[in-house]
Each structure stands twice: as C-alpha cells, then as structure tokens.
C-alpha positions as CSV (number, residue, x, y, z in Angstrom):
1,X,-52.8,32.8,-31.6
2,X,-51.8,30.8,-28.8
3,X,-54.5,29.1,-26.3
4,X,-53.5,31.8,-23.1
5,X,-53.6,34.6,-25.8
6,X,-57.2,33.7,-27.1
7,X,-58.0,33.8,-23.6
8,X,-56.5,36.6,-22.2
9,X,-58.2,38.5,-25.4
10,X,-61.6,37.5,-24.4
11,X,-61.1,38.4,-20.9
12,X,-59.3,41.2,-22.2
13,X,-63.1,42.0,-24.1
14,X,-65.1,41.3,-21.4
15,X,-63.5,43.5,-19.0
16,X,-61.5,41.5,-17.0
17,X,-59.3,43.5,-14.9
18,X,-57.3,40.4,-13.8
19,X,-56.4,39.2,-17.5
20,X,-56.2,42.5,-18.8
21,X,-53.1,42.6,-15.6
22,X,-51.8,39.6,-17.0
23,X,-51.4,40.9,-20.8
24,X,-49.7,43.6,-19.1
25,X,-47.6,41.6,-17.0
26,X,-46.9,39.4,-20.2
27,X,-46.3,42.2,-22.6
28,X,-44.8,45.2,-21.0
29,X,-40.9,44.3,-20.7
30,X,-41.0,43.8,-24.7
31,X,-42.9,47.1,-25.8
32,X,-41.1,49.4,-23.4
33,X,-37.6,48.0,-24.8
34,X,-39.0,48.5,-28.4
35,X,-40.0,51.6,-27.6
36,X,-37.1,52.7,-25.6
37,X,-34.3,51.6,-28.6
38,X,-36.5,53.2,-31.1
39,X,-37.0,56.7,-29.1
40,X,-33.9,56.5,-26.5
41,X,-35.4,58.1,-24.0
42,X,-36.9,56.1,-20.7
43,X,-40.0,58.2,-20.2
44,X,-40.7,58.9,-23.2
45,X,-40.8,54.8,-23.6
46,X,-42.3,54.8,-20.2
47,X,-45.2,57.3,-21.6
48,X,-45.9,55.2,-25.1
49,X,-46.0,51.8,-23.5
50,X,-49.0,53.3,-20.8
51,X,-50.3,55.1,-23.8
52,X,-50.5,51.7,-25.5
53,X,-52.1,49.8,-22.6
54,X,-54.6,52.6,-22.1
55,X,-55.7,52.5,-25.3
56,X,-56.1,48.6,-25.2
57,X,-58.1,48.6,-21.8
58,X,-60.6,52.0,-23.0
59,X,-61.0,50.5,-26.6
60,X,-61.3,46.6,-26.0
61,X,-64.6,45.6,-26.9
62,X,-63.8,47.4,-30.4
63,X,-60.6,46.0,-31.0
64,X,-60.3,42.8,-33.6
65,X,-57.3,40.6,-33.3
66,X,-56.4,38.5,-35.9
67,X,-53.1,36.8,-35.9
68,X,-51.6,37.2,-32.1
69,X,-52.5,40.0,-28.9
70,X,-48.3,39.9,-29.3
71,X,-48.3,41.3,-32.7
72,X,-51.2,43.4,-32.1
73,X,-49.7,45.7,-28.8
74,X,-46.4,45.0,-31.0
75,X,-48.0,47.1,-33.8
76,X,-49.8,49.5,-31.9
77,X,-46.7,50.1,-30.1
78,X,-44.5,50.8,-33.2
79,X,-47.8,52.9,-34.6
80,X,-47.5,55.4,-31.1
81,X,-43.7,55.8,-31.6
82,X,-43.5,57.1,-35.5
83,X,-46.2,59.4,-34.4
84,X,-44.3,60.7,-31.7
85,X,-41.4,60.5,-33.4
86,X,-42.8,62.7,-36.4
87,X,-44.5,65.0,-33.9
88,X,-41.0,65.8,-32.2
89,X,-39.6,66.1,-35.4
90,X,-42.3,68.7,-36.5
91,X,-41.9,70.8,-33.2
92,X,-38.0,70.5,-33.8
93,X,-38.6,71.9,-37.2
94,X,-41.0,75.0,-35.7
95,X,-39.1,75.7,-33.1
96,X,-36.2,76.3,-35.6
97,X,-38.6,78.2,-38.0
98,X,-39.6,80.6,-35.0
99,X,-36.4,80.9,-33.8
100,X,-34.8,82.0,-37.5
101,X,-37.4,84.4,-37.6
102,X,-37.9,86.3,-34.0
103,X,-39.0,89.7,-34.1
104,X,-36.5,92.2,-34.0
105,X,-38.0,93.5,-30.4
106,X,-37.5,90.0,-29.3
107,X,-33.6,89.8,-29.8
108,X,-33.4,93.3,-28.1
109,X,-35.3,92.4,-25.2
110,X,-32.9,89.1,-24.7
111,X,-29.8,91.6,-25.4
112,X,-31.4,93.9,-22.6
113,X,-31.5,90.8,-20.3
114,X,-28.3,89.8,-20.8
115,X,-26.4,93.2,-20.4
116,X,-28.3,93.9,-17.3
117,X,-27.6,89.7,-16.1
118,X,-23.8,91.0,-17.0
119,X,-23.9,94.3,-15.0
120,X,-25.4,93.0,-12.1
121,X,-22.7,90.1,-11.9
122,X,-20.2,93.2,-12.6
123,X,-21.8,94.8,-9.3
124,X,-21.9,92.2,-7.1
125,X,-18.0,91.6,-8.3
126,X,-17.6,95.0,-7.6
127,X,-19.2,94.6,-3.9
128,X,-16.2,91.9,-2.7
129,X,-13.3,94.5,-3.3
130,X,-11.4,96.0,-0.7
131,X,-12.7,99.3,0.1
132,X,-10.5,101.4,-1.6
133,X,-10.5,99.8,-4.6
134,X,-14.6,99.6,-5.0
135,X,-14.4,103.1,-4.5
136,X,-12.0,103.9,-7.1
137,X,-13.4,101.8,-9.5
138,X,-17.1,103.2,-8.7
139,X,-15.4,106.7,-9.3
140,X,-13.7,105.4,-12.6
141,X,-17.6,104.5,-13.5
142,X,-19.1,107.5,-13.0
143,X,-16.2,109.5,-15.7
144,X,-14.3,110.8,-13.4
145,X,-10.1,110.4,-15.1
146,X,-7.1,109.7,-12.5
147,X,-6.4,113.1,-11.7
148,X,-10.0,114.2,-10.2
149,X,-10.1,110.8,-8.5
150,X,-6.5,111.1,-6.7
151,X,-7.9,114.6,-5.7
152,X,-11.0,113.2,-4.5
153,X,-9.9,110.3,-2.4
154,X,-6.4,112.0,-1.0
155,X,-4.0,109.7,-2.5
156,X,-1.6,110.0,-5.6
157,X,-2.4,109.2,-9.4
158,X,0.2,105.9,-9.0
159,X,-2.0,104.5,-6.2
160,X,-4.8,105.3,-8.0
161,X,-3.9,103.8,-11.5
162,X,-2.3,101.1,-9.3
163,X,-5.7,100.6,-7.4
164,X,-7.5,100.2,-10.6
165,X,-5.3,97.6,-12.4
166,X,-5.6,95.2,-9.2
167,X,-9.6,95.6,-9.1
168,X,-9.3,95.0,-13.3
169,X,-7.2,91.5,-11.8
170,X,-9.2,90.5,-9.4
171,X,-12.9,91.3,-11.1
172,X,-11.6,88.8,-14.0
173,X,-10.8,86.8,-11.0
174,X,-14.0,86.5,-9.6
175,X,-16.3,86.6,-13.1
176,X,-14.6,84.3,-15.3
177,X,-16.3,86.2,-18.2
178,X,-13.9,88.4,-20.4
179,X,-17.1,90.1,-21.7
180,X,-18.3,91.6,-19.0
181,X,-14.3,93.1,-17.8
182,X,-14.0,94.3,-21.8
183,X,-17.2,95.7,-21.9
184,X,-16.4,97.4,-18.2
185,X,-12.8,98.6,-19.1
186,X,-14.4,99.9,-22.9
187,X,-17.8,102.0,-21.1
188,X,-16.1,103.3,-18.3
189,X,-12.0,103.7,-18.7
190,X,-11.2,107.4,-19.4
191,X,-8.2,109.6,-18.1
C-alpha cells in the first residue's frame, strides 16, 4: 500500500471526515466506471458506488486492509454489483414465473380494462363526427337496421348506408386501431 493510502486508511479509522473525502475524491471516478460497464445503467452505478462508500465510512473501524484501500473499495465494489446483478436476475426470473401463471380472474380483469380503454376511445371518436353521422352511428349501436333508422331520422336508406360508411372512414381515421373499428363494425353492424 502506498504511503497516502496507509494514511488515508488510518484517518479513514479514526473517523476522519476530511480523509475519508479524499478516498472518495481519489476513488470514485474508477468504481462508478466499473460499476457502470459491468451493470449499464448510470444510477444503478450511481447507487452501488454510494452504497460502497457508505459501507466504508459506517463500518471503518472493523474493516482490515491488507494489500491496497484501491483493491479493497475495488473488491467491495465488484462484490455489491454480482449481488445486484443476481438479485435483478432473480426478480427477472419471478416476475416471469408470476406472470406465466396469473390467475384466471386476473387476465379477465385486464381484458375488462382493455375493452372498456377501447370503448371509451370508440366514444370519444364517436363524439368528433358531424352530427348526422354520430347519430346514425349511435342508432346503428343500439340494433336498429337501415330501414328503421332512415324512418327515424327522415332521410333515405342510401344516405343512411352512405352516412355510416364515412363515420366507418373517418373513426379508423381518428383511432389508428383496427381492433377497436372490427370489434365496432362485428357488435353492432346489422340490417
């Protein structure tokens, strides 16, 4: 161990906040790039170099160093990052485990979500027509066929059908989402 080193160590011991400062001055641009190639993500580096230093500062008059303080926050810092890297690795592997094997009420209450996420965007889609055509399609909805609509609204079965094919156009417009027309057009199209 260099001459600073030994020093800085027994500061370090002591509990010299100025040396401990220096170590960390000295040593902190070299962990957090070992820790940042090994893990590849900057606060996750950011978070296992503090971790190190903590550790040094709350457990220093415990800690023996034998060849070089280098080494030592060197090893400790290579010791913190396969631990995190195992324990990411472990949480990948549950997570995957859970998600194989969600309960059956689970998937239909995401299904539920999403169809009422996809009716709501239909809806608000819906909203932006032109008058007449929101009300034909809102007609169309509730089972009504051509004929009852054409009588309902005054105008002839060609406007209506016409009507109808422009909202299909322009709702496929607006959403982006072929789903959410299909699933429309499959529900609600009769007549």
């Amino acid at each position: 161990m260099d001459e600073l080193d030994i020093s800085l160590y027994r500061r370090v011991v002591a509990g010299d906040h100025e040396a401990f400062r220096t170590v960390y001055d000295r040593y902190h641009a070299i962990l957090y790039t070992l820790a940042l190639t090994m893990l590849k993500d900057r606060a996750e580096a950011s978070d296992t170099v503090q971790w190190v230093f903590a550790r040094l500062w709350e457990y220093r008059s415990g800690i023996i160093v034998h060849e070089s303080l280098r080494n030592y926050l060197y090893t400790m810092t290579k010791h913190c990052i396969l631990n995190r890297i195992q324990h990411n690795n472990t949480a990948v592997r549950a997570n995957y485990r859970y998600a194989q094997h969600r309960p059956e009420w689970e998937n239909a209450t995401s299904q539920t979500i999403d169809r009422k996420e996809r009716l709501q965007r239909l809806e608000q889609a819906i909203c932006t027509l032109p008058l007449q055509k929101q009300q034909v399609v809102q007609l169309k909805r509730s089972g009504l066929s051509n004929e009852e609509i054409a009588e309902r609204l005054h105008v002839s079965i060609h406007t209506i059908k016409s009507h109808y094919q422009e909202s299909i156009k322009l709702l496929r417009a607006r959403l982006r989402d072929l789903a959410v027309i299909l699933l429309f057009i499959i529900l609600n199209a009769r007549g």
